[in-house]
C-alpha positions, -999 to +999 in steps of 0.1 A: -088-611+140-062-626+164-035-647+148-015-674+165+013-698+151+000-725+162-034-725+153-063-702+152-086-691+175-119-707+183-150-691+171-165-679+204-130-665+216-126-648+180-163-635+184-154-618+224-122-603+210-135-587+177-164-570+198-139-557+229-115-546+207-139-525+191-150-503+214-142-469+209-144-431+227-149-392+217-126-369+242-106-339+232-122-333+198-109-366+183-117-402+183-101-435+201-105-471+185-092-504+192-084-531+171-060-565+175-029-571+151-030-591+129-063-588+122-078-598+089-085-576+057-120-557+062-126-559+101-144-537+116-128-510+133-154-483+135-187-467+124-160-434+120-190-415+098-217-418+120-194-409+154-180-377+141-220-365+135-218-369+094-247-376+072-236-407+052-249-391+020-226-359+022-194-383+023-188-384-013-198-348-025-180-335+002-147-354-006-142-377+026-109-391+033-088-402+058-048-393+053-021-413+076+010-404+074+039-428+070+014-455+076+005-468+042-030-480+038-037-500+069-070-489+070-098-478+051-131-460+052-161-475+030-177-443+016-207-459+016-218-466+047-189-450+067-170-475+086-135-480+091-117-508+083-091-528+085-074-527+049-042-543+052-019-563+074-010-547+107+023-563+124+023-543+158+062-552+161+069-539+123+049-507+131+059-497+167+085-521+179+088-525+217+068-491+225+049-501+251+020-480+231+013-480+192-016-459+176-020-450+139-028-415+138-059-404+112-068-374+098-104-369+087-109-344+060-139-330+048-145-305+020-175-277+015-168-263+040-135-277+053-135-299+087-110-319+098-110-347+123-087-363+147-090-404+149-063-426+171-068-465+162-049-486+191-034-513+178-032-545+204-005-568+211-011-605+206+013-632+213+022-641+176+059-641+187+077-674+207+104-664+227+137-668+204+168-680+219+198-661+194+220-702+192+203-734+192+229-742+221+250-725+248+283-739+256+295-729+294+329-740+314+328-747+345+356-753+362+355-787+389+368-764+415+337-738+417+322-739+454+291-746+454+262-721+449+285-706+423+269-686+393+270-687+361+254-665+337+236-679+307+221-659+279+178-651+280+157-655+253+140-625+234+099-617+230+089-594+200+062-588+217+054-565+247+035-565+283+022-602+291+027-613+260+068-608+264+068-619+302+089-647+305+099-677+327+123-700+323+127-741+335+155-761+337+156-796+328+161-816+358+196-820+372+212-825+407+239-801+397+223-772+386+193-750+391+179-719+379+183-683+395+160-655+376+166-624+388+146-594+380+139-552+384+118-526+367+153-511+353+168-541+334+161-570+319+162-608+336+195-622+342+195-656+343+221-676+361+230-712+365+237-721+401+258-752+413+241-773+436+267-800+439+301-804+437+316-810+405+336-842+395+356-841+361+359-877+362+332-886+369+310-866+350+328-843+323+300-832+306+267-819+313+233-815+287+205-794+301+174-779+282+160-745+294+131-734+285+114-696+279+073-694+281+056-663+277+028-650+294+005-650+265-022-668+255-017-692+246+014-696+256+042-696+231+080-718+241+112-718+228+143-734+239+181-739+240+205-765+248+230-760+278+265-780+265+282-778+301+317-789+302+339-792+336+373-781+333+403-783+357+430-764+373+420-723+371+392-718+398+387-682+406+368-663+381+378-623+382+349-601+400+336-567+392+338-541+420+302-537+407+269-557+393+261-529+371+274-493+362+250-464+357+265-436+338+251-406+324+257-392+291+253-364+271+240-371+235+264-337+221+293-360+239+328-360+217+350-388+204+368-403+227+349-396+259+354-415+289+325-433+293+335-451+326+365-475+337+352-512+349+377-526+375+377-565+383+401-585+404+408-620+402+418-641+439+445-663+414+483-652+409+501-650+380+486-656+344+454-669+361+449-636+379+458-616+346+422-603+335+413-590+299+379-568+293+363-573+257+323-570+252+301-599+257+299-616+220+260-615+222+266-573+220+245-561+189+266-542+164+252-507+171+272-504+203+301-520+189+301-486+169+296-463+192+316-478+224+350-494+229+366-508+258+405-510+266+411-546+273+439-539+299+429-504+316+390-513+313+380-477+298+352-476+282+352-448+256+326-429+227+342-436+193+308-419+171+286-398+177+251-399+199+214-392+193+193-390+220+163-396+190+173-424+180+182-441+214+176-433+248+203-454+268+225-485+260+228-519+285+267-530+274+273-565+287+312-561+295+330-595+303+364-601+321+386-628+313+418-645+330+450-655+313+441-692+332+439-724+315+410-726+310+405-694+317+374-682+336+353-652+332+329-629+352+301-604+338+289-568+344+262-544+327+272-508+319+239-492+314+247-454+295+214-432+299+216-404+270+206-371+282+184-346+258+201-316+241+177-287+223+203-299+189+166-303+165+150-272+149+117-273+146+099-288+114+075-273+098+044-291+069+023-262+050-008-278+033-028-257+012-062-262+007-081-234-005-057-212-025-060-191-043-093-172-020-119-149-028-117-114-018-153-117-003-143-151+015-162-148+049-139-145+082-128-177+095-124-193+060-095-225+061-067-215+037-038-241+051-032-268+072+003-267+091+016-292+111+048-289+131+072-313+150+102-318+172+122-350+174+135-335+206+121-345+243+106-326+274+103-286+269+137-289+238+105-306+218+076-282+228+071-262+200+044-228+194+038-215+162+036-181+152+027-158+118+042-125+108+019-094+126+001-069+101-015-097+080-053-104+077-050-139+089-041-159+122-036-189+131-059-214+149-043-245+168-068-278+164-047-302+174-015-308+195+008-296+166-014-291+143-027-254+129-051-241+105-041-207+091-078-185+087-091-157+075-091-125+102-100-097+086-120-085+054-093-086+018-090-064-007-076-077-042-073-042-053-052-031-025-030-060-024-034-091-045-008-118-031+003-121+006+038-137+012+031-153+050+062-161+074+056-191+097+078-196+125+079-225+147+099-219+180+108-247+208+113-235+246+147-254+246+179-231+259+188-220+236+155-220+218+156-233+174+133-222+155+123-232+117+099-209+093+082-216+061+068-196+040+034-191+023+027-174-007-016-170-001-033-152-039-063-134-031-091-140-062-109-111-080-143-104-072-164-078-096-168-054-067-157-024-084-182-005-116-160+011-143-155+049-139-149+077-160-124+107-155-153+134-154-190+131-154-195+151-184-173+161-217-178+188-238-174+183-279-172+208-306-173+191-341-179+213-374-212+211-391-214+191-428-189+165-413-184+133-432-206+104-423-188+080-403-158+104-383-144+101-352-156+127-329-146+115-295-133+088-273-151+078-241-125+057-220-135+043-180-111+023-156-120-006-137-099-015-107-109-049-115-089-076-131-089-099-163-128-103-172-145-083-144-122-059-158-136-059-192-151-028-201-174-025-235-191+006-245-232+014-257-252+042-264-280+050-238-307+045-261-332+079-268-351+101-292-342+133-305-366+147-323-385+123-339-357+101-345-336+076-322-307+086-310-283+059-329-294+075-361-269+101-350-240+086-334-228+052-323-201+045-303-175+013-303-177-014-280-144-025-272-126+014-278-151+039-266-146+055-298-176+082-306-188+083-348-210+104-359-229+084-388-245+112-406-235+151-421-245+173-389-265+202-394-260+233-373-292+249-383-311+219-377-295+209-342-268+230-323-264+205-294-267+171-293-263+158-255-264+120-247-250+091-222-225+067-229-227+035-209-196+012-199-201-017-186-181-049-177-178-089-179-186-097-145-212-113-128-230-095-125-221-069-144-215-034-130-216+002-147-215+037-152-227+059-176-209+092-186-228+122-205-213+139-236-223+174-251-221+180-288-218+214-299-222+215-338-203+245-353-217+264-380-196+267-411-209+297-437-224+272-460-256+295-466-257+322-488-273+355-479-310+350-492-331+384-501-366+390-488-384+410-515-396+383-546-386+409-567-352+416-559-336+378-574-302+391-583-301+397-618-329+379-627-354+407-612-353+446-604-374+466-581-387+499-596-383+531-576-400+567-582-379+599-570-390+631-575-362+654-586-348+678-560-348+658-535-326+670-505-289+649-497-296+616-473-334+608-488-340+575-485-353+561-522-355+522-513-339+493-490-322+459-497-334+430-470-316+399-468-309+369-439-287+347-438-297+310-420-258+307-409-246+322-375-222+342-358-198+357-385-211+338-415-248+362-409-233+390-405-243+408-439-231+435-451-240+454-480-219+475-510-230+496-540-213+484-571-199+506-597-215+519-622-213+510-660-184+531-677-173+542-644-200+572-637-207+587-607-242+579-591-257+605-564-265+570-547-254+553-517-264+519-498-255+519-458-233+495-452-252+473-428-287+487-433-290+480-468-309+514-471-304+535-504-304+570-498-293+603-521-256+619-514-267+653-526-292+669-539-309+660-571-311+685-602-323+685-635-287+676-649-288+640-633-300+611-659-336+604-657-329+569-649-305+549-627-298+515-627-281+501-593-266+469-581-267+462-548-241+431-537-247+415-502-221+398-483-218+381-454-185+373-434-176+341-437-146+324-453-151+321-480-175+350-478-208+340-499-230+369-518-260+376-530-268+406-556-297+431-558-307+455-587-329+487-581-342+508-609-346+544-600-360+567-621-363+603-613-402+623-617-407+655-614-423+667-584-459+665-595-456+625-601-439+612-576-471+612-550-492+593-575-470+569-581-466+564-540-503+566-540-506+538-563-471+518-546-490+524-513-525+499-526-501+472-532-483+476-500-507+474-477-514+435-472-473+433-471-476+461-441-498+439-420-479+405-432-447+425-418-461+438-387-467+400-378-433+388-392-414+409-369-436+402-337-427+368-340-393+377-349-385+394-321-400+368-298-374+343-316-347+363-308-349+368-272-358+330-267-330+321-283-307+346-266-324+335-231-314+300-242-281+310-253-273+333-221-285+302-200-260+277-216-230+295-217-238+308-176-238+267-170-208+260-189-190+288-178-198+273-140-190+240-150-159+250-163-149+274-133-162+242-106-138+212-125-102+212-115-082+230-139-070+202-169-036+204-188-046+225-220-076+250-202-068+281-196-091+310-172-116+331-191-101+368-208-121+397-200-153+397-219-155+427-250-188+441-267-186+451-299-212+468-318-214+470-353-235+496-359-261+515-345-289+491-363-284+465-334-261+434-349-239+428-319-209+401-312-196+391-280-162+377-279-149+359-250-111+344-252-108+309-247-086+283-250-098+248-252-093+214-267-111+210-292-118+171-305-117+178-342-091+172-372-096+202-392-072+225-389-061+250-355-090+257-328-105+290-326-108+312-298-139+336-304-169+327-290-190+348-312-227+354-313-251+375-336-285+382-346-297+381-379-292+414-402-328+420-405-336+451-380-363+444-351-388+471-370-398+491-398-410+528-401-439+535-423-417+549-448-396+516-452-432+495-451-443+517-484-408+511-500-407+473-492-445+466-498-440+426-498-413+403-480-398+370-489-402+349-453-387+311-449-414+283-453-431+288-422-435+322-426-409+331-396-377+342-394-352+320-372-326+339-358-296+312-352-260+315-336-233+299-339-200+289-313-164+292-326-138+279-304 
């Protein structure tokens, strides 16, 4: 809407003006509109939605808005329906002053993804501004003298506004004395002179009033006016004259104090005082060159007394006037016009606007971080400015828009490696010397869960001691996660399965948050030697990632089984076995033999056996081998030995403590005519224990060779294991392996050196790896089968041989 002081528009005109000024154009990536000053709140300026291709239902979830910087809020977008409008008072004068263009740049902004637009609104010029005189009335002296066709300058009027609008002509009231010379060029502004037409008469006319009047080219057309007070004077009639019209000087804006700017020279036709001229500034000169310029009133130098800036003004018209000494003196005019030449004396500036900070780690190429913007109050190539970033970064930068830059995404990020870039943008101008300007920006790059918690090895090895207390700490699982804060979260479960008939977590559990490893129940090593299971770590993320680590349990047998004896008979002292020898029996007979197992391993089954003492300290020709348990004769019987011998057999194993078990035989010595009859009759009752033992030691020795194959087979593993991993601070390399033999029955150890960790709180490691079969000898002779005519077996009738690992 056009505005005028004098009255408003008419409806049709209004109607023509709204719809030409709102045409609009796409070029270049941006947008062009049109609208009038002055025009009222709410006009419409544009459907700015629809012409940049946006839906008009993504405008308010994807945050549109328009940003204008240093202009307020002229204008405004309905989010809605998408138009631009006018929002508040727009004074074309108050925005641009005199430029011959005025725009108000826009910046469309749109989130999800990011976009940003480009939009130039033109704002018109309408003739809202009369021409303005700066008095209400000019006095000029004219002396009666002046030939005729002599000039006189009088002072214009001013227009606020620009192009037609501030084109100007000027009338004269009528008069037969004066007329009106305008005088014009495309450099300066009108000069307006008052020519004399007729010769002047003091006494007869002294004084002259004359009207002049400015119209602008607008329309309509807008007047303003000043009185002429003309008054004739006497004596003095020759003005001084300038050499020149108008000096053109050329000045640098870096100029110092007290530079000449040029030297005016006027003469004046008159002699003595009347022919005396004095320089001064016209008194219509505005204030700002009265600070920057001074002129010597004899010499006519004109000299810099402050400083310049090209930016701020481009060139200065002085109006310079010369003055005689005459009464009345008489004057004459001249126009210094000072052009200010650029100097590269402005850096560069530099805006940073981040938008999307801080950014994902898996953010997609191309991805807007920051808007920059960049400027240069300086002119020509001094205010061409290029941006640049730092090399070696994954980003680059993108220009949209004159000066105006999106830093992007270039290459793939990796929190882990580097979590925070520290960018360096410089602007640089192509001024000689060239400024520059950098700003920095600091660009955090966001944790994604890309990275599954590991462990330090695949697989642990534990040793813990049998008959533990429920509840104790056997191990501690720990896995890293490159991650950060919650996708770096690692908690700790069980992988879930049966042993045996029972679960798993009837066993052991582990902790959640410390990876710690319980065992929740007294381990038995003759009821399970290893336990092996998976521990799974997994973190917070979304979703979560993980890794699961396996752990070997080795329960170590402690000698918490006593030897146990296989003949029902022989119970310790509660029972005796009965034993006919004939007398004169030759040195090494064997009479009987003591069986025993033990259900421990290793060391604590080894048994071993002893003959104890007799009563009153006598002498028995007796002896019991030491790991055969077999009783045989030392020498040779006679008819001097007692008829009867009572023996007590103690079996130990070697364990610490060592645990025992006692046998008694009864011997009693026949003569040699007795002895068969009572093996006869021994021989009817051991029969069914001959066949019972036949089967007892097939399925014994099939026992101990699985069990050996099974124990052969682990250790070969382990021992590879061992010998594959990278050697760890507290393993040392395998000793040489020793076999020792015990005795010629077939007990055997085999002791490799070790040293090894060992997660357990109960007093130093050991290092032999020791492993034995049971005492009980693979067979029997037919002789041992009569002595031994029945055998105590375990419940099931079999013998388990077990064995047991020390570290």
């Amino acid at each position: 809407m056009v505005f005028s002081r004098r009255g408003d528009l008419g409806t049709r005109d209004l109607l023509l003006s709204f719809l030409l000024l709102a045409a609009w154009e796409v070029g270049s990536g941006h947008l062009h509109y049109s609208i009038p000053e002055e025009a009222r709140h709410g006009t419409f300026v544009g459907r700015i939605a629809q012409d940049l291709g946006l839906e008009l239902e993504e405008l308010v979830p994807r945050l549109f808005r328009v940003a204008s910087e240093g202009r307020g809020d002229l204008l405004g977008v309905n989010q809605q329906n998408g138009i631009l409008f006018v929002n508040s008072r727009i004074d074309r004068e108050e925005l641009c002053g005199r430029s011959a263009e005025c725009s108000i740049h826009l910046e469309v902004i749109v989130d999800r993804p990011l976009q940003v637009f480009h939009v130039e609104v033109k704002v018109k010029d309408i003739n809202d501004n009369p021409p303005v005189f700066r008095s209400r009335e000019q006095r000029i002296f004219i002396s009666e003298s002046r030939l005729l066709d002599s000039r006189f300058l009088i002072e214009g009027a001013a227009d606020a506004d620009i192009a037609a609008n501030a084109l100007l002509t000027y009338t004269l009231s009528p008069s037969d004395y004066f007329s009106l010379d305008v005088q014009a060029s495309e450099e300066l502004s009108k000069s307006l002179w008052l020519e004399l037409r007729k010769s002047l008469d003091r006494e007869e006319t002294p004084e002259f009033h004359l009207l002049l009047t400015a119209t602008d080219g607008g329309k309509p057309e807008l007047q303003g006016t000043v009185e002429l007070l003309i008054t004739v004077l006497d004596v003095n009639d020759n003005a001084p004259l300038f050499d020149q019209a108008v000096y053109r000087v050329h000045l640098l804006e870096t100029a110092a104090n007290g530079t000449l700017v040029t030297t005016l020279n006027a003469s004046d036709a008159d002699e003595g005082a009347n022919g005396e001229v004095v320089f001064s500034f016209d008194s219509g000169i505005s204030p700002d060159i009265q600070g920057k310029f001074n002129v010597d009133s004899s010499s006519g130098e004109i000299r810099l007394i402050d400083k310049l800036d090209y930016e701020e003004t481009k060139f200065y018209e002085i109006q310079v006037k010369a003055v005689d000494k005459g009464s009345p003196p008489m004057s004459n005019h001249c126009k210094v016009l000072v052009k200010l030449l650029d100097v590269n004396d402005n850096a560069p500036e530099l805006a940073v606007t981040s938008l999307s900070l801080p950014i994902r780690e898996d953010a997609p190429l191309s991805t807007v971080i920051a808007l920059i913007s960049v400027s240069d109050r300086d002119s020509g190539a001094n205010g061409q400015v290029t941006c640049s970033l730092m090399p070696h970064v994954p980003f680059k930068l993108v220009s949209t828009f004159r000066n105006y830059y999106s830093l992007v995404l270039d290459s793939a990020l990796d929190r882990e490696s580097l979590s925070v870039y520290e960018l360096v943008v410089t602007a640089r101008d192509r001024g000689s010397p060239s400024l520059w300007a950098t700003a920095s920006v600091s660009v955090e790059v966001a944790d994604v869960n890309d990275n599954a918690p590991t462990f330090a090895q695949p697989e642990y090895t534990v040793f813990v001691k049998e008959n533990n207390p429920p509840g104790c700490h056997i191990f501690t699982v720990s896995a890293r996660d490159a991650d950060a804060q919650e996708n770096a979260l690692v908690s700790y479960s069980l992988v879930e399965r049966r042993v045996g008939d029972r679960a798993l977590s009837s066993y052991v559990s582990v902790h959640a948050e410390s990876g710690k490893v319980y065992a929740l129940q007294p381990l038995d090593h003759e009821e399970l030697e290893l336990l092996q299971f998976q521990v799974s770590a997994r973190d917070a993320g979304v979703p979560p990632l993980g890794s699961n680590v396996t752990l070997q349990v080795f329960v170590l047998d402690e000698n918490d089984n006593a030897p146990a004896l296989l003949a029902p008979r022989v119970g310790g002292t509660s029972g005796a076995v009965s034993e006919l020898v004939p007398r004169l029996v030759g040195a090494g007979h064997v009479v009987a033999k003591v069986r025993a197992v033990d259900a421990d391993s290793g060391y604590n089954a080894w048994l071993s056996y002893e003959l104890q003492s007799a009563a009153g300290g006598a002498r028995v020709p007796f002896r019991v081998g030491l790991y055969t348990g077999e009783i045989s004769t030392t020498r040779v019987l006679d008819e001097a030995d007692l008829p009867r011998h009572r023996l007590l057999v103690l079996v130990k194993d070697h364990g610490e403590p060592a645990l025992t078990a006692t046998a008694t035989v009864l011997v009693s010595l026949v003569e040699s005519g007795q002895a068969p009859k009572a093996s006869s009759r021994a021989s009817v009752g051991a029969a069914g224990a001959e066949a019972e033992l036949v089967d007892v030691n097939v399925y014994l020795i099939i026992a101990i060779c699985a069990v050996s194959s099974l124990l052969v087979l682990t250790l070969l593993l382990h021992t590879a294991l061992r010998c594959s991993a990278p050697p760890t601070e507290g393993v040392c390399t395998p000793g040489k392996p020793t076999l020792v033999c015990s005795s010629a029955v077939g007990s055997w150890s085999n002791s490799q050196q070790r040293q090894q960790r060992v997660c357990s709180a109960e007093g130093p490691p050991k290092t032999d790896l020791m492993a034995f079969s049971p005492g009980l000898p693979p067979s029997l002779n037919t002789s041992e089968r009569n002595e031994q005519p029945e055998e105590n077996l375990d419940l099931s009738g079999n013998v388990s041989p077990t064995f047991e690992l020390w570290l």
